[in-house]
C-alpha positions as CSV (number, residue, x, y, z in Angstrom):
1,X,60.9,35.2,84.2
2,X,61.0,36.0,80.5
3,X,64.6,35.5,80.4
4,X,65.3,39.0,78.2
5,X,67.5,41.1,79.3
6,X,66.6,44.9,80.1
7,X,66.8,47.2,77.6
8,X,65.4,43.9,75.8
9,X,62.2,43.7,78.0
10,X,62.0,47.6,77.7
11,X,62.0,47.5,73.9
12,X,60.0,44.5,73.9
13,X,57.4,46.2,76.7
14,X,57.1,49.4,74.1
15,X,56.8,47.1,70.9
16,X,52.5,47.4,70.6
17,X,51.5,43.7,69.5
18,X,47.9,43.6,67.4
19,X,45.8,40.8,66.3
20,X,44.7,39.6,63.1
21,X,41.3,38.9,64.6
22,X,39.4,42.5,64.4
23,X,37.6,41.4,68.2
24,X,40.7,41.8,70.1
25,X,43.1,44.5,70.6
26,X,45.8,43.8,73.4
27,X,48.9,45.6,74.2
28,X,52.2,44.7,76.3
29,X,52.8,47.4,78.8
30,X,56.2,45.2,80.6
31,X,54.1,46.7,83.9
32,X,52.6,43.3,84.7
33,X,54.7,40.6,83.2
34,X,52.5,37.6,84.5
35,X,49.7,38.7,83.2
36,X,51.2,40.0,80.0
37,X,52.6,36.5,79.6
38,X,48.8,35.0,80.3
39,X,47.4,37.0,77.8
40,X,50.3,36.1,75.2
41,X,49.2,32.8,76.3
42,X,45.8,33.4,75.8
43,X,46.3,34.7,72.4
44,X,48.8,32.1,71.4
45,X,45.9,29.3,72.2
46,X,43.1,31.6,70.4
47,X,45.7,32.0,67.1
48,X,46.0,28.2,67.8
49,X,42.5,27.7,68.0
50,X,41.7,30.1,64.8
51,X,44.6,28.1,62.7
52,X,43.3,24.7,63.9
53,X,40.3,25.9,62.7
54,X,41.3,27.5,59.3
55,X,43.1,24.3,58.8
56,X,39.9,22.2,59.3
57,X,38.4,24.6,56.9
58,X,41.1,24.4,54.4
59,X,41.0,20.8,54.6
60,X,37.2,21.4,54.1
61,X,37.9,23.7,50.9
62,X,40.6,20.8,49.8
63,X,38.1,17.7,50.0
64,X,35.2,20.2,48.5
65,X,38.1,20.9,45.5
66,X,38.4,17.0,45.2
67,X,35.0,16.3,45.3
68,X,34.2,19.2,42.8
69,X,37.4,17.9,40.5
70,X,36.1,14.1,41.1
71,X,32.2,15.5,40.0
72,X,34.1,17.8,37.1
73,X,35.8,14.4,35.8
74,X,32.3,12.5,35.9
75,X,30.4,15.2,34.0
76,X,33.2,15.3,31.5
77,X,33.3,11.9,31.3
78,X,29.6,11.5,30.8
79,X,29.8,14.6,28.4
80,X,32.0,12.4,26.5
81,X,29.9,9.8,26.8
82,X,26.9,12.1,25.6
83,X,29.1,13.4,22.7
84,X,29.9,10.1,21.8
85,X,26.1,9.2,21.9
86,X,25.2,11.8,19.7
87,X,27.6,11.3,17.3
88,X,26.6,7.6,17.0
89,X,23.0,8.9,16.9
90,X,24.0,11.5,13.9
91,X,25.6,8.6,12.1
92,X,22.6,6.4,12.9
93,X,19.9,9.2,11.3
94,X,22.6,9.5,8.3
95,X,21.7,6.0,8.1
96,X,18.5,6.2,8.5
97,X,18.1,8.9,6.2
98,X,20.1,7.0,3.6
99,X,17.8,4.4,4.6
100,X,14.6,6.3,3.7
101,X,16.2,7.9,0.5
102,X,16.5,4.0,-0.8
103,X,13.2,3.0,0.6
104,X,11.6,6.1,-1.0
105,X,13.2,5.5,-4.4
106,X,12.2,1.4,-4.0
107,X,8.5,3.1,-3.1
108,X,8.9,5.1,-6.9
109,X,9.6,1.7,-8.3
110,X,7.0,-0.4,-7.3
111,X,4.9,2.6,-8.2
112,X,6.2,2.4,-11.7
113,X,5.7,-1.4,-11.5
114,X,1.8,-1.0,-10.0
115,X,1.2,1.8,-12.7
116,X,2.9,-1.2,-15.2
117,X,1.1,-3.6,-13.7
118,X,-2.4,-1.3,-13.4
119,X,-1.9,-0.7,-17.5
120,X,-1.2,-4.0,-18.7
121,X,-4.1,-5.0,-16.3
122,X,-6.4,-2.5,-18.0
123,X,-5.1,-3.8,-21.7
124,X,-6.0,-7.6,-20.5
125,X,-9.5,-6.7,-19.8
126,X,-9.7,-4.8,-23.1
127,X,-8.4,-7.5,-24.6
128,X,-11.0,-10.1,-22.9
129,X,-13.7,-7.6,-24.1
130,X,-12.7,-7.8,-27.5
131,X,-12.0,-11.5,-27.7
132,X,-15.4,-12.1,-25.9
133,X,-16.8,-9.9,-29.0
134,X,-14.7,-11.7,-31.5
135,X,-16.1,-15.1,-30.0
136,X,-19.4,-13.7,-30.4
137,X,-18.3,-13.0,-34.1
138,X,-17.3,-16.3,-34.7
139,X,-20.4,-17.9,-33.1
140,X,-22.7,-15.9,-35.1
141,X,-20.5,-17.0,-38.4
142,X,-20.5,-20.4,-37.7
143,X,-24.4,-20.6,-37.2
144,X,-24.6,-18.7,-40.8
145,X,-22.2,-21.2,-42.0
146,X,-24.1,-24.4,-41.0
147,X,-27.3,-22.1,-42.2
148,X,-25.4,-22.2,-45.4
149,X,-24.6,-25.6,-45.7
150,X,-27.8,-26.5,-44.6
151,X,-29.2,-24.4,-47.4
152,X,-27.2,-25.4,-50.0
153,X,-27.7,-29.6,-48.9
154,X,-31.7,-28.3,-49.3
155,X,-30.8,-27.5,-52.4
156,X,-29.1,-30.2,-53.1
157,X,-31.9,-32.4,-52.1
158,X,-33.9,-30.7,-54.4
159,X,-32.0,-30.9,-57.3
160,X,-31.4,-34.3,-57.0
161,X,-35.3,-34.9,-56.4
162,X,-35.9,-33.0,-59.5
163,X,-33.7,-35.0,-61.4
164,X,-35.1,-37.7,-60.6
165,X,-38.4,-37.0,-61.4
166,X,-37.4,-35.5,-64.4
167,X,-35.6,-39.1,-65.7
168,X,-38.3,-40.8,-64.4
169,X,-40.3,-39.3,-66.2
170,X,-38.5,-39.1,-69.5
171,X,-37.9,-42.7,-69.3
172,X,-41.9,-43.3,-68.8
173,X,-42.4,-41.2,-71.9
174,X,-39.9,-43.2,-74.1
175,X,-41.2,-46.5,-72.9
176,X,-44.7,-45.6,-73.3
177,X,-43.7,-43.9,-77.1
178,X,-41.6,-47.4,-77.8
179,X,-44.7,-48.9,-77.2
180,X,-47.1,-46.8,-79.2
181,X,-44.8,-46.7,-82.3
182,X,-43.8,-50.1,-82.5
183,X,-46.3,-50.9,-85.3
184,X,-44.6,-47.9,-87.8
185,X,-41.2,-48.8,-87.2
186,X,-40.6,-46.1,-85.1
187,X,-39.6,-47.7,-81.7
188,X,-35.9,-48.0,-82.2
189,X,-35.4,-44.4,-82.7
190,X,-37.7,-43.4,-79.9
191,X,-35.8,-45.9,-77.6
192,X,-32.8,-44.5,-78.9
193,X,-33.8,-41.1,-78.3
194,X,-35.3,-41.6,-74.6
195,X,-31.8,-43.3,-73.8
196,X,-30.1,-40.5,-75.0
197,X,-32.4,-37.6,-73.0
198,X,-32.1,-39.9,-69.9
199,X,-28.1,-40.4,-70.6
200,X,-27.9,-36.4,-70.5
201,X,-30.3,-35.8,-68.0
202,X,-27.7,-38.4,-66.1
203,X,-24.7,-35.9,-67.2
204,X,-26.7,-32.9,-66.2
205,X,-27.6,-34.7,-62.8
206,X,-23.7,-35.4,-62.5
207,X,-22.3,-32.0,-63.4
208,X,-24.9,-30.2,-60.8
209,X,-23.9,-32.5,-58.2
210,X,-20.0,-32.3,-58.9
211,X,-21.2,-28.6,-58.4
212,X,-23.0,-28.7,-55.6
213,X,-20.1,-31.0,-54.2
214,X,-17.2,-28.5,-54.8
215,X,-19.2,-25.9,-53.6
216,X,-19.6,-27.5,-50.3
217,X,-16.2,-28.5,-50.0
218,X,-15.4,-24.5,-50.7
219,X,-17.7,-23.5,-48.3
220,X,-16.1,-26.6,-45.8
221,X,-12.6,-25.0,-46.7
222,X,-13.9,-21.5,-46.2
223,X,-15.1,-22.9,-42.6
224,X,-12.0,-24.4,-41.6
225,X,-9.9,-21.6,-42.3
226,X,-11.8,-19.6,-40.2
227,X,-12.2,-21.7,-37.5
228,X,-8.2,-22.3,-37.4
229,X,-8.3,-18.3,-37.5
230,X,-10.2,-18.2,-34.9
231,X,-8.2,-20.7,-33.0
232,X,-5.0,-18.9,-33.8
233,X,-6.1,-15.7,-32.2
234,X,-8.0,-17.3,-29.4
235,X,-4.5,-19.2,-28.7
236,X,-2.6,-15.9,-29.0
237,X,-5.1,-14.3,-26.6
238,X,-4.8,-16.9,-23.9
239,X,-1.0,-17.2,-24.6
240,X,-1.5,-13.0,-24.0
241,X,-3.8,-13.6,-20.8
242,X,-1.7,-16.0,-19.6
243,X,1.6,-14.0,-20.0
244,X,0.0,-11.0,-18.2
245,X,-0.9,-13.2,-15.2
246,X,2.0,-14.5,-14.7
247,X,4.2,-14.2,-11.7
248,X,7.4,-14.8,-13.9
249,X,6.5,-12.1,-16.4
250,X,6.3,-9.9,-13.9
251,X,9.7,-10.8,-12.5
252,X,10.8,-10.3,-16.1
253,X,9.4,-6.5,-15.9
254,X,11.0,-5.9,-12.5
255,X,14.6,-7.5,-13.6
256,X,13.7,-5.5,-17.1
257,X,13.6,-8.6,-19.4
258,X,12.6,-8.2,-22.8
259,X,9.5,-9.6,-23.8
260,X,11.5,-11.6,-26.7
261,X,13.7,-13.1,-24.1
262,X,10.3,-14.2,-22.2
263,X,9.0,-15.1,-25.6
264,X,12.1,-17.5,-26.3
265,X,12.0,-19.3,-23.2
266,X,8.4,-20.2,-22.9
267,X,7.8,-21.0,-27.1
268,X,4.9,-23.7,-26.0
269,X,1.6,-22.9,-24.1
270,X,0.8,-23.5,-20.6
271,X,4.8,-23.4,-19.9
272,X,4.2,-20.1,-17.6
């Protein structure tokens, strides 16, 4: 039935076959061929079985490798992605750290500008201070002034009362003394005379006023020139107080103008 011949079979019925599988030991005697060739069968369809079965496993083992090469390409393709992220984050905090450097070095600038700003501030207020003190000053001058003035038109007033008198009184005496002395001939000279005191009394009356006159005018002069002094500076001061309040100067001090330059371009007040 196996279609070997003899010494074949006899060689083949010696031969001792094993299995891979470590369950199952079985041996061909060539006593029973039938049921040698049922367990050859037998075998055959478990080695079939076992390689069917291997073969689903590898298949198993091949998807799994395809699936774990399919992950492995996602996680290095999100690692990419994730590299790439964190090298466009690195360049981002350079940039932002470039960033801060500039806004850090803009913060020392305004600082310097506000300290700037903080001193001039301080040197206004002095500056009002003092020309609140100066215009104090000049207030109290000008009152001593018209005190003066008023004195010295008192004076003047006086004098000119005095004078008066004095003429009048002269001339009374030279009329009355004309008129006494008429009968010794001595009326002419007496007339003469009285004209003569009243004529220098006149010239004395004169010269005290001119006097009186010119020293009013000097005193006048003395005032104005003050008062345009004192207009001067209180120009300069609001030309000053206006400069340091002003939005442009301060553009000029953050674009580093010089004062000159600011000077030349605003010669007039109240162009700020």
């Amino acid at each position: 039935m196996t279609g070997l011949e003899p010494e074949e079979a006899q060689q083949d019925s010696e031969a001792v076959e094993h299995s891979d599988d470590d369950e199952t030991h079985f041996y061909v005697t060539g006593s029973n061929p039938v049921s040698d060739m049922v367990k050859l069968l037998e075998n055959f369809n478990r080695l079939q079985s076992i390689y069917e079965e291997q073969s689903l496993q590898l298949q198993t083992i091949e998807q799994e490798k395809l699936e774990t090469e399919f992950s492995l390409t996602e996680a290095t393709d999100a690692l990419a992605k994730k590299d790439a992220t964190i090298l466009s984050l690195s360049d981002q905090l350079e940039l932002e750290h470039e960033e801060t450097k500039n806004l850090n070095a803009r913060a020392g600038k305004v600082a310097f500008e506000n300290t700037v700003l903080t001193t001039k501030l301080q040197q206004l207020i002095t500056a009002h201070v003092g020309l609140n003190k100066k215009k104090q000053d000049m207030e109290h001058q000008v009152r001593v002034l018209h005190q003066k003035i008023a004195l010295i038109e008192s004076e003047e007033e006086k004098v000119q009362a005095d004078d008066a008198q004095v003429a009048v009184e002269k001339f009374r005496r030279a009329s009355f003394q004309e008129g006494i002395g008429g009968s010794n001939g001595e009326s002419a000279v007496t007339h003469s005379q009285s004209r003569k005191n009243l004529e220098e009394a006149e010239v004395r009356y004169f010269l005290k006023s001119e006097a009186i006159v010119e020293k009013m005018r000097k005193v006048k002069s003395d005032l104005d020139q003050q008062r345009r002094k004192d207009m001067e500076y209180l120009l300069v001061a609001e030309r000053e107080n206006r400069i340091n309040t002003c939005s442009q100067w301060e553009a000029c001090i953050r674009c580093f103008c010089s004062r000159e330059w600011f000077d030349s371009r605003n010669t007039s007040l109240g162009r700020f």
